[in-house]
Structures are given as C-alpha cells and as structure tokens.
N, C-alpha and C positions, 0 to 999 in steps of 0.2 A: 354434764359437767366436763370441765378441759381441764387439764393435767398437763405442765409445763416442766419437762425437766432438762435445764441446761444451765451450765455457766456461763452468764452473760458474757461477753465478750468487752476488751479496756477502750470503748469507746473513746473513752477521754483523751486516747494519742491523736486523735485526730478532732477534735474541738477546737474550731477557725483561731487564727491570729486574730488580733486586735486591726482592725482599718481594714479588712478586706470583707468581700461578697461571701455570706455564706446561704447552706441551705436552711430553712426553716425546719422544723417539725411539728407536725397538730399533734399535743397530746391526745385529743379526742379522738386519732384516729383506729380504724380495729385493730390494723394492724401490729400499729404503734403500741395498743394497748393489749393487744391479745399475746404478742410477742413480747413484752417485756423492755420494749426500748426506750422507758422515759427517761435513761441516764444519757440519751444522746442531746445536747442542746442545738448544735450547729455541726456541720462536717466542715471542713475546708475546700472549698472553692479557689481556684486558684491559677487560672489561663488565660494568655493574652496574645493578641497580633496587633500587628502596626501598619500595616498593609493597608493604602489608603489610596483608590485609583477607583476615580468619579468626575462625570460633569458635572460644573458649576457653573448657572447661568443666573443672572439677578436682570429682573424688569420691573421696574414700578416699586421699587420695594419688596420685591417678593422673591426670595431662593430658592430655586430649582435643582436640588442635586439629586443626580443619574448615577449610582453604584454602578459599577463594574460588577457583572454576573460572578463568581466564582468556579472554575473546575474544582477546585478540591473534595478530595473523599473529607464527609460530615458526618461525625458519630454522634448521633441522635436519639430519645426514648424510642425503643420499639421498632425501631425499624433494622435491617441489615440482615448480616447474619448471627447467628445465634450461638455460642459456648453451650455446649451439651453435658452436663452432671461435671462441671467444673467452673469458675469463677471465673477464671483468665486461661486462656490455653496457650499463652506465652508463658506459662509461670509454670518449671517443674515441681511436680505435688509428689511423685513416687517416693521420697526421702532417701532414697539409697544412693553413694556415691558412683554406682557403676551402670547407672538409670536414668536417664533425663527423658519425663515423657512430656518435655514444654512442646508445642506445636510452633514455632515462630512464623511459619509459611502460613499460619492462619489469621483473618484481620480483625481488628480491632472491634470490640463487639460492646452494645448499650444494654442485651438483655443475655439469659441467659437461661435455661431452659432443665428441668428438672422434673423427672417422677418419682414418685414413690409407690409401693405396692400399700393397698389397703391395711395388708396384717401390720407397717410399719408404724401407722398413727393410727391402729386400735386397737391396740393386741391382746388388750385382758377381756373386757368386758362390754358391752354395751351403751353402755353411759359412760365410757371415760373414752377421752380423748388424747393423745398425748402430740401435738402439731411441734415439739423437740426439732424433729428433723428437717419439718420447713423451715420454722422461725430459726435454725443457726445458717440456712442456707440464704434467708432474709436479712441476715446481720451483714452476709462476707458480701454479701451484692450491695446493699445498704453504703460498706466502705467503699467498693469499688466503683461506687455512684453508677451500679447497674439495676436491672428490673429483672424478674423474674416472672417466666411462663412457667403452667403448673397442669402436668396433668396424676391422675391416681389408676394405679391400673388395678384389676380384679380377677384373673382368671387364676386358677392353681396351676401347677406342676407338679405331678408327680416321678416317681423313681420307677426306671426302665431295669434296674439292675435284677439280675435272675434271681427270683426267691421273694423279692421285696417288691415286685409292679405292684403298680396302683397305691405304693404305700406314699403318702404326702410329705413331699419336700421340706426339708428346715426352711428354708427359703422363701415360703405359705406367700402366697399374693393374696390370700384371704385369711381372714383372723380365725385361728381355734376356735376360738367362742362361736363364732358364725358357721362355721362347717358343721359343726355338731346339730347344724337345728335348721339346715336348708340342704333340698336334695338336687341332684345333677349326678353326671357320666361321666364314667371315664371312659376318655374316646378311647380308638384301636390304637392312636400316637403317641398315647399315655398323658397328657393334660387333661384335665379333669374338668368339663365345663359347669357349670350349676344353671340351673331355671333362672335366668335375669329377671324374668318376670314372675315367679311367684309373692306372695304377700309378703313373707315373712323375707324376703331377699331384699324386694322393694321398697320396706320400712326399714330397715337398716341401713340403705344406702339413699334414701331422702334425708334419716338422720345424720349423715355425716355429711354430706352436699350443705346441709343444714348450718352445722358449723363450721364448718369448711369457710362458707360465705359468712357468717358471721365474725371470723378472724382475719380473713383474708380477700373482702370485696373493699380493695384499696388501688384506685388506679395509680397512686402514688408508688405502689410499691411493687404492683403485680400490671405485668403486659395483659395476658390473658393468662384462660382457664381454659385447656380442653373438656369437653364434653365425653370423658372418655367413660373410664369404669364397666366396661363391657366389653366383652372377645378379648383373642388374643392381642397381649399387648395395648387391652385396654382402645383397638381399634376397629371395632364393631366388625370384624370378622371372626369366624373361629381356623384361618389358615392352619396356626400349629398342632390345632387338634384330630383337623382333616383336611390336610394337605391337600390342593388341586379343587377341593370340594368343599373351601370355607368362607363363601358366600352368604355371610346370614340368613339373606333371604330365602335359601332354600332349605328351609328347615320351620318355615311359616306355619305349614301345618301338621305340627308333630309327629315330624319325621326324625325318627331316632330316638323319638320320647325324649327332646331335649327340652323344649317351653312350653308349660303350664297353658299360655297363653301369649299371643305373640304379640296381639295389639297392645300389649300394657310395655313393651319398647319406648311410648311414645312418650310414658311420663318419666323419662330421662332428661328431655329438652325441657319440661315443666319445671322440673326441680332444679336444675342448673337454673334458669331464667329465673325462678323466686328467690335463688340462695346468693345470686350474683345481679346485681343492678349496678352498680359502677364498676364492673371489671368487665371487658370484653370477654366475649364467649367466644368456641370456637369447635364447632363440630365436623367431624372426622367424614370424608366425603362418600364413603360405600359405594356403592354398585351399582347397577340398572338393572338389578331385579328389581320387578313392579313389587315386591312386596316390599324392600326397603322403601321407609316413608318418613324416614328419622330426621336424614339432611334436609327434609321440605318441611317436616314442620319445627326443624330449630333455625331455618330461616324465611318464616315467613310471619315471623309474630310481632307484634306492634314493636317491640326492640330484640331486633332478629339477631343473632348467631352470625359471625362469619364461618369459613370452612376452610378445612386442610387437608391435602393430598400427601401422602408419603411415594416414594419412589420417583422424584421427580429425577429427571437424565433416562429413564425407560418408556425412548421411543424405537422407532423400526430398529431391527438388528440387536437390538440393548438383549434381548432372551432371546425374542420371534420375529420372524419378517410379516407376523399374521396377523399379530397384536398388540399392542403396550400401552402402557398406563396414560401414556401423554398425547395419541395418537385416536383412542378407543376408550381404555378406565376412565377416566378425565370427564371428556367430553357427554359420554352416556351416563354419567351421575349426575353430573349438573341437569342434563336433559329429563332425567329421572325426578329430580324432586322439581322442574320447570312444569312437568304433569301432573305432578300431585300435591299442584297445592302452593308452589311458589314461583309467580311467575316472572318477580324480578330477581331469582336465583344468580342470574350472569351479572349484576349494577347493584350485587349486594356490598361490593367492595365499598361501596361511598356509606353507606353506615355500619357495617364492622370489617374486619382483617379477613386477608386470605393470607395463608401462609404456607410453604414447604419444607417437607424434609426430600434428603436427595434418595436415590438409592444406592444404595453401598454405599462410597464415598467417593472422591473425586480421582486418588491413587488408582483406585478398583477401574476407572472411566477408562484413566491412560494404560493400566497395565493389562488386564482381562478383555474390553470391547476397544481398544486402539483407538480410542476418542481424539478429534485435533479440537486445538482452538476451536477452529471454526463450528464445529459438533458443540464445545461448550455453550459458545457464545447463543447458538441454536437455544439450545436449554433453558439457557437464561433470561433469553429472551420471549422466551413460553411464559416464565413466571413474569416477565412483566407487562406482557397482554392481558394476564388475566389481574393485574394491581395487586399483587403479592408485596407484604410487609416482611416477612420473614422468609430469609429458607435457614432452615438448621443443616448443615453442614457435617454434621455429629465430633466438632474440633478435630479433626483429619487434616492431616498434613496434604497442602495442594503445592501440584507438578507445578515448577518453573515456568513455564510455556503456558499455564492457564491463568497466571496472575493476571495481565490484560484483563479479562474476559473478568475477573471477581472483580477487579478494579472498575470496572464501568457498569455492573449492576448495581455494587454498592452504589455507584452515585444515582442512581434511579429508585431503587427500593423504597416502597411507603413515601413518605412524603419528601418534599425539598423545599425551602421556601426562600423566594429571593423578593428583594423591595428593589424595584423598577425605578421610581421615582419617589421623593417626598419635596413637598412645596411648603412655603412657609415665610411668615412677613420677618425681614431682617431686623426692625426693630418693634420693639413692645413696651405696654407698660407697666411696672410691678403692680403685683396682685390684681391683676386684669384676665380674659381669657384669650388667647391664644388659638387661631384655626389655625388648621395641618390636615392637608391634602397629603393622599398618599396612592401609588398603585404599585402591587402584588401579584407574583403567581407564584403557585404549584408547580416544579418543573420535575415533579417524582410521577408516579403512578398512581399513589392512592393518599388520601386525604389523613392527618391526622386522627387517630380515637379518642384521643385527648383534648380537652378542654382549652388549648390555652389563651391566655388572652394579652392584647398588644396594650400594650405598657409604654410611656414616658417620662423622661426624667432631664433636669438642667443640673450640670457637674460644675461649679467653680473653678478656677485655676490650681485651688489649694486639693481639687478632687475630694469636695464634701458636695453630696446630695442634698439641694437646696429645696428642691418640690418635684413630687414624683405624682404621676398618676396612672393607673391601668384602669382600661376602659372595658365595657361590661360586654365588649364585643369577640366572639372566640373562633378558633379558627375551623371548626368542626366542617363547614359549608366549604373552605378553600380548597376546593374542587381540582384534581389537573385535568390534562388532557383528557379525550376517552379513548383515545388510542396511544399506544406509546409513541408513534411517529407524529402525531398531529401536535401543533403549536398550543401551549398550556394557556387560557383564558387570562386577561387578567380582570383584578379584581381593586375596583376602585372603592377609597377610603376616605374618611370627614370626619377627623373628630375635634372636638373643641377641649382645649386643657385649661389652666391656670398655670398664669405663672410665679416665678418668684417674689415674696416681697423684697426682699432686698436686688439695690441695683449691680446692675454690672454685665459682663460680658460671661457667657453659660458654653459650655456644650450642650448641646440637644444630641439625647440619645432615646436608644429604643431598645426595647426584647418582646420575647416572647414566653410570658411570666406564669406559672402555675397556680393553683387554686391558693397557694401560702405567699404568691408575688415574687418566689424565685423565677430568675432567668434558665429558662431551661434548653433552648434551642439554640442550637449554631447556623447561621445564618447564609444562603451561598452568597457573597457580595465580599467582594473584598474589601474593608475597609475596618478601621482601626474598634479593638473588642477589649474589653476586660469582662470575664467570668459571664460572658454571650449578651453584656449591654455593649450596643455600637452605638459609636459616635458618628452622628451623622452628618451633623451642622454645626456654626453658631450663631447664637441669639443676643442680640442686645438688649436688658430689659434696661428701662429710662424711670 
C-alpha cells in the first residue's frame, strides 16, 4: 500500500495562455498518477529566438538550407550539470534576511538530483509507503520544467557521544520497523552496517525498489535512478564505517561477521532492472577488488545499467602523487567488471548514462590543491572521454577563472544535436505527400536515453498549425563521435510527410517531440525558434 501525504501544490498559476505551445501531460502516467498531479493540464511554454543565419540554394525546384552550427550553451533533458537537494541554485531558499545561500556563479541546470534515506519514505511499517517527499520534490521540478535523478541511501548512523555510542541516530537512514528484525554491526567508526544480504533485508528492500518503480519509472519525469541502497552513502562502500578499509569487496568472506552471504549483492542490479524499465539506471562504479561483480552484472544485461564515479577532479596531487580516483579508481573498476562479465563496459555509454559527481567542490579545487584552469579543463575533459551526461557539481559556488572551462563542457555533455542540411521541393500540392531530405549529427559525447522523435509541421502567416506530423523514427542510435576530438558522424534522413489541405504559402518547421508530441530539445543551429519548433523553410502548397 502507498500513502501520500502532501498539499498539492497551485498548479493552476502556471496553466498556459491561450495561443501558445504547451506541455502535455499523460494522465496514465505513474508518476502523474502516483503523485497526485492530474490538476496540472498544460505548463506554460514560452521561448523564442530570431536568429536566422543559413545557406540557401534552390536547383530544380528543390531547397537546400545549410543552418549555421550554433556556439551557444543549450539547456537540455538530462544532460549538464546537475542542482543538488535544491530546484535552482540561483534562487535563495534560506529565508532569512541576513542569508542569501543563491549560488549565481552556478549554471543553468535541466535536471536536478535528490536522495532520500530509506527511514524517510518508510517509516512506520512495512506495507506503507509514504513517496510525500519525492512526489513535492516532483511538483517544484515539474514547474521549473526540470527532471529529477533519484537515489535512496541505507546505512545507519549512530551516536559517538560518551554514555550513548552505538545508540541510533534521530536521523535513522533505516526505518524502526526494519532495524528491529535484521542484524548488522556496529563498526569501530560508530555507523552501524547491517547484512545487505540477508533474507529478511533483501525482501524489504526488493519491496520498496518494487514501488519505487511502480510510481516513479517515468522518463518523463525522472533522468535516472541510482542503483544505490547499499554502504555508505548508499555507495557500495562501507568508507565511513572503516575508514581506509571500506572496500566492499573485502569483507566477501565474512570478515568481521558483516554478510550472511555475499553473492546475494547481486540481486540488487535484478531488482532495480525489474522495478525500472523506462528510467535509466545507474550503478555506482566500486573497485577492483575481484570480488566486487556488481558494476559487471548491472551492465551487462540485455538492458544494462550505465555507471557513476564520485570524486571526479582526484587525479595525481588531488590526496596522493601514488594514486587517485581518475588516474587508478576509475580505470581498474571498469577493468574489473570488463573481467567479469561485461565486456563492452567502456561503449556502454551509447545505451545508458555515465555520469559524475566532483570531489569536494570546485572552491575546495582552487583554494585547498591550487587548481588552474588548465587543471580544470584537464578534469573535464576526463568526463568527456568517457561520454558522461551529468556531473553533479553539488550547487557550489565556482571561481571566476574556471567559468571558461564549465562554459565549454556544458556545450559537450550528453548530447548536442545540430541539422546539417534539410532539402525539400519548393512547391507542392495540397493534401499530397511531401519528401524531405535531411542530414544530422551529434556534436556532444553521448547519445540521448530518451526517445525522441523528429516531428514536422507547416505554420500559416496568421501562425496556426495547419498539419503536423512526427515520424516514428527516434533518436536513440544518433551516435557522436567515439572520441571527443574526432569529427561527429553524420546521419542521413527520408521521410515522407503530408501536406496541407488548404493552399498557400507555410513555414516548414521542425522539433524534436516527446512521447505526448511536445518540443522538447533546443537545437544547436541558429535560426528562428518558438518553444524549440524551428523554422526552417518555406513551402508553397498549390
């Protein structure tokens, strides 16, 4: 059973104007329905440019326009950087007059990233669920026509203070009801780990993955889902419990009496992959111990898992001249699940996400390890050799002198998509079909996870949409480069449309339309946009 408690939020301030683009909404969808939003009909949509710089050639009757590539930074589903346990990090949230915690020096962000501890969305009992705290964090991204990444974290914390160790924190990352009837340790560090793998841990936490997916496997509304719920931090280590020595894998054979059994790890990737089929997954990259096998087998399954690194900026000097995460960690977990079990681990990025968080923050880069630019740009350019979608930032105020360097990964992250060329007969006949030639590329790193699919439509003078059509062709396969330097492929297009019955003189335009036919991508091409349909042509239909 699910248990919903919150006050809907006044949708209705934002329910589009009359004559503009808005977004749809499925009621049928879980989220829509698990959360409580069928009072939203439409949001308001509402952006334009005018910027129109292209070749025009005509041979034969036939229109060639050449868009002009675009520089500009494009805020896109899912891709960039990410807003951490807050909506906007231009927006102060502290309320106090003598507090502004806005981040202005932070950019512009499409998704937005959120945990919650276990005890928060279960806290009485076994059968209730109370998902309250997602579905309000659902609504404010919802308005801010942002997405949400979701992870749950699981380990306890207990109290260091003298008299009271080992006594369980208010704070529980695990529910009452749960601690009472599963056993675990408390380390020497005072975090209390439990048996991930015993039964009775196991079926509790299938049955909340369980509805978890059942309210929330909506790519409309959720980027991904970490594959966390395990170690500290929900990051398949136990670091804060044994410091220097929180390596999961070495604790594989019941060393320290912490798991029952250690191979039953693996049905964590099972149960995320059953509970989630249209939300990207994303597991948490661990180690090169041979006994971690987690990362290999949540990406090597008919619809694999991408994976994420934390600490990304900890290369040589960042701690050690000996070791670091971007240098050594990195590369020997990939290597590690390449052995056991997946061995396109490194080319998983073209069927799901890879993504980062930094380590510390970028303040910590310049003011603790004297980071330049060029050290940034280094970093950054780590995440995009390996086609990273995300880094999470954690909304930390970034040094003057590193904006460059964010400025020009934003425009590489995840995908980018520019239209090359479209061809097209100058005149036509009403209610006849129409061919249109088109070439594309991918000038990002990594290819969309999302569906979308290329859409047309002919605009009047008076800007009424006279006939639209999207075509059943999506961009999943629009592949870039395989290296970040190398020149992005392009990708030639054929579709056949209809045109207007009525006659006259049209705009021909284009998007790149969602599962509900909204326009949801901004385009890099410079030329003339309302609410991400561009005007590309015009048509004469006779």
């Amino acid at each position: 059973m699910s248990v919903f408690k919150y006050s809907p939020l006044f949708f209705s301030l934002f329910l589009t104007a009359c004559g503009s683009d808005s977004e749809h909404v499925d009621m049928s969808d879980p989220v829509v329905i698990g959360c409580d939003l069928s009072d939203i009909n439409s949001l308001l949509v509402n952006n334009k440019t005018y910027e129109y710089d292209a070749k025009v050639t005509e041979v034969d009757g036939q229109v060639r326009v050449e868009p002009v590539s675009s520089d500009k930074l494009l805020v896109n589903p899912d891709i960039g950087f990410t807003d951490f346990h807050r909506i906007d990090s231009h927006i102060d949230t502290d309320g106090s007059q003598h507090v502004d915690n806005s981040v202005p020096s932070y950019p512009e962000t499409s998704t937005v990233y959120y945990r919650w501890d276990w005890s928060a969305i279960q806290p009485n009992n076994e059968n209730e669920f109370d998902f309250t705290p997602i579905c309000n964090v659902v609504k404010e991204a919802v308005i801010a026509h942002k997405k949400l990444a979701i992870r749950i974290t699981a380990m306890e914390e207990t109290s260091q203070v003298p008299g009271k160790e080992g006594t369980i924190l208010e704070e529980s990352r695990l529910p009452e009801w749960l601690m009472k009837k599963i056993s675990g340790k408390i380390s020497p560090n005072g975090p209390f780990v439990p048996d991930f793998t015993s039964e009775t841990y196991l079926t509790a936490a299938r049955n909340l993955v369980q509805e978890l997916g059942n309210v929330f496997d909506s790519a409309d509304y959720i980027t991904s889902i970490d594959i966390g719920m395990v170690g500290s931090w929900g990051e398949w280590n136990l670091e804060d419990a044994y410091p220097g020595d929180g390596t999961l894998g070495l604790y594989a054979s019941g060393e320290k009496g912490l798991f029952s059994n250690f191979s039953r790890f693996s049905e964590y990737a099972d149960m995320f992959e059953s509970a989630f089929t249209q939300v990207p997954r994303v597991m948490l990259i661990g180690s090169s111990n041979k006994n971690e096998t987690f990362l290999a087998q949540a990406t090597s399954s008919t619809k694999p898992a991408g994976w994420r690194a934390d600490c990304l900026g900890d290369k040589y000097g960042y701690f050690s001249n000996s070791w670091s995460h971007m240098d050594e960690g990195y590369p020997e977990a990939l290597a590690n699940a390449e052995q056991h079990g997946s061995p396109d681990i490194k080319s998983i990025w073209k069927q799901a996400p890879v993504q980062f968080e930094t380590c510390d923050d970028m303040t910590v880069w310049k003011t603790h390890h004297s980071y330049t630019i060029n050290d940034v740009t280094e970093v950054f350019n780590y995440a995009l050799d390996h086609h990273a979608s995300l880094i999470n930032a954690k909304s930390k105020p970034i040094p003057d002198e590193f904006q460059p360097a964010v400025q020009e990964v934003l425009k590489k992250l995840g995908y980018r998509f520019e239209l090359i060329s479209l061809t097209h007969s100058k005149e036509v006949l009403a209610s006849s079909s129409m061919s249109i030639t088109s070439e594309w590329k991918n000038s990002g790193v990594a290819p969309s996870y999302y569906p979308y699919r290329l859409a047309y439509r002919f605009v009047d003078a008076s800007g009424n949409v006279e006939a639209k059509q999207e075509t059943s062709r999506n961009v999943l396969d629009w592949l870039p480069a395989e290296t970040r330097t190398d020149a992005a492929p392009v990708i030639n297009l054929q579709d056949d449309i209809n045109t207007p019955a009525l006659t006259g003189i049209y705009d021909l335009q284009i998007a790149l339309v969602n599962d509900l036919g909204d326009a949801q991508i901004k385009l890099a091409i410079d030329m003339p946009q309302e609410n991400n349909w561009y005007t590309i042509s015009k048509v004469t239909i006779n």
